[in-house]
N, C-alpha and C positions, 0 to 999 in steps of 0.2 A: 504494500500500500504506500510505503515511504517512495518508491521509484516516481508515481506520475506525479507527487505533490513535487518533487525535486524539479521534473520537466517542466511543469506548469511555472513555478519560479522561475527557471531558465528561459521555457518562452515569453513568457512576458517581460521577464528584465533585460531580456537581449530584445527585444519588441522599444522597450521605450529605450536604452539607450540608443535605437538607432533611429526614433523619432525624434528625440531631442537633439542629435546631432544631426538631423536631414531637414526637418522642418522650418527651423532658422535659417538654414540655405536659402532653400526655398525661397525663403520671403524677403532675402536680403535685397533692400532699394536699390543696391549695386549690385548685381551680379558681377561685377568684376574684381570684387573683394574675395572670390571663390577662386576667381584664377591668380590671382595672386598669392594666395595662400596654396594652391596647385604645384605652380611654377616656382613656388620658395624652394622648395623639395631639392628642386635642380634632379629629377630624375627621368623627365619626358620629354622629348622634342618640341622646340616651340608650336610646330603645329599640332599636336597632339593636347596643348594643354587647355584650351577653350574647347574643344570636346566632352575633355573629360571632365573638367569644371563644369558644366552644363548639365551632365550627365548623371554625375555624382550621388548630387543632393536628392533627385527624383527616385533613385537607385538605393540608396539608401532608406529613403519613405516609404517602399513598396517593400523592402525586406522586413519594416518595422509593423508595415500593416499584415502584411502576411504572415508573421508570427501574433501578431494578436488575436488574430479572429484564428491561430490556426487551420490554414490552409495550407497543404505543401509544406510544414512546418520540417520536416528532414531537406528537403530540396532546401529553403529558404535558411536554414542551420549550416550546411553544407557550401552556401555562397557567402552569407555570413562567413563562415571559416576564413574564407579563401581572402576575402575582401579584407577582414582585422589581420592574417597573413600579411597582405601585401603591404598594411598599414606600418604595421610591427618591424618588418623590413626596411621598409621608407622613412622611419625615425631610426632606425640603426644606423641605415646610409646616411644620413643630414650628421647624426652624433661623431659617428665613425671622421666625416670628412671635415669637421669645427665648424659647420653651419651654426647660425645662432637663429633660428624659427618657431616660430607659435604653428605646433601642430593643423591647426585649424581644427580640428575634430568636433570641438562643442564652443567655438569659438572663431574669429573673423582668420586666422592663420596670418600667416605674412612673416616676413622679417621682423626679428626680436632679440636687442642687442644685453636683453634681460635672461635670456635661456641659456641653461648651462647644464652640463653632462647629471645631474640630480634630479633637473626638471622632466629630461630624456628618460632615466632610469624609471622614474615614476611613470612616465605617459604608458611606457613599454609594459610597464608591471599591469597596469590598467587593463592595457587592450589585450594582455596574455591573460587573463582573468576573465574578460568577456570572450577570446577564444575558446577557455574550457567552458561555458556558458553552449555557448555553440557544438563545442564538438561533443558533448554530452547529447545534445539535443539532434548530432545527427548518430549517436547509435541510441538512444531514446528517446525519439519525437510524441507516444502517446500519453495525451493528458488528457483532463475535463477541460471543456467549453472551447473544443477547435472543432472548427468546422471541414478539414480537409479529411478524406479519404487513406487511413494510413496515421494520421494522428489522433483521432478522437479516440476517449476513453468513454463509455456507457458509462451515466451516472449512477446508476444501483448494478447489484451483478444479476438483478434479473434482466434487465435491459441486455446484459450477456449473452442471456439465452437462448432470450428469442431471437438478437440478433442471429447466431448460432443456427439456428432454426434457419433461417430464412438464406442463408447459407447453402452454396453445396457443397456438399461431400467430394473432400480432398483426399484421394488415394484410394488403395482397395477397402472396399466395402465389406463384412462377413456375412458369409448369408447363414439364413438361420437355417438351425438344424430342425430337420423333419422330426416328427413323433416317431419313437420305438414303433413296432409292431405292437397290433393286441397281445397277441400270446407270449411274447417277453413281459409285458405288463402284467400279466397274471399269474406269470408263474411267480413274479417278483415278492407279489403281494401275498402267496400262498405260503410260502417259506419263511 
């Protein structure tokens, strides 16, 4: 019973952080404080970073929406990974090379002549903690209250059942065994 309470936590708290961090995009009066904080990185080619800045924050809001309502919540766990991945990498590279940058992640990003290899250590512990969040949720995507196929959990275990029921039959079937003969039954009963 502790397993779906555990994924439920995970999908929702990997749900809101990546609303909180996608929906401020979103809404920001500059989009181009996205590509800026993008192109701080210094790890994508100029043309590729007004794509991806664009792309982002939308990408992010649709992984956070589809862990909430659980739908796809393994798929959506599973890109989730890949994306805090690439994240985790992308502050090593900026650390590794004496960049000085504001992540952007739940903030405007950019050049920040305030950040220092402590602030890194942190950001990276963050999103390595919201990775196991994720990779929990893609070898245990089933909770309460999703709605995708492959994550929902039946609220009572009779709702089990009859799901079960309505189910087919996966593998060999046994068929049942015929009745004895009468005359084995009789003599059985005689003795």
């Amino acid at each position: 019973m502790l397993v779906p309470v555990v994924s439920l936590a995970a999908r929702l708290g990997l749900a809101a952080v990546w609303l909180f961090a996608g929906v401020p995009k979103l809404l920001l009066s500059e989009p181009e404080l996205n590509e800026i904080a993008v192109s701080a990185f210094r790890l994508l080619p100029d043309w590729a970073v007004r794509p991806v800045a664009a792309v982002q924050p939308g990408f992010e809001v649709a992984l956070g929406v589809a862990l909430l309502i659980g739908f796809g919540a393994r798929a959506a766990a599973a890109l989730s990974a890949l994306l805090l991945a690439g994240y985790i990498a992308g502050i090593v590279w900026v650390w590794a090379h004496g960049y000085q940058i504001d992540c952007g992640c739940f903030s405007q990003g950019g050049e920040d002549p305030s950040a220092t290899g402590w602030g890194y250590a942190k950001d990276i512990a963050r999103d390595a903690g919201f990775l196991a969040l994720a990779l929990w949720l893609v070898a245990k995507p089933r909770s309460w209250a999703a709605l995708g196929p492959g994550s929902r959990l039946p609220l009572r275990p009779a709702d089990d059942a009859e799901a079960a029921e309505d189910e087919p039959a996966v593998g060999p079937v046994p068929l049942e065994s015929s009745p004895a003969p009468a005359e084995n039954n009789a003599t059985k009963t005689e003795a």
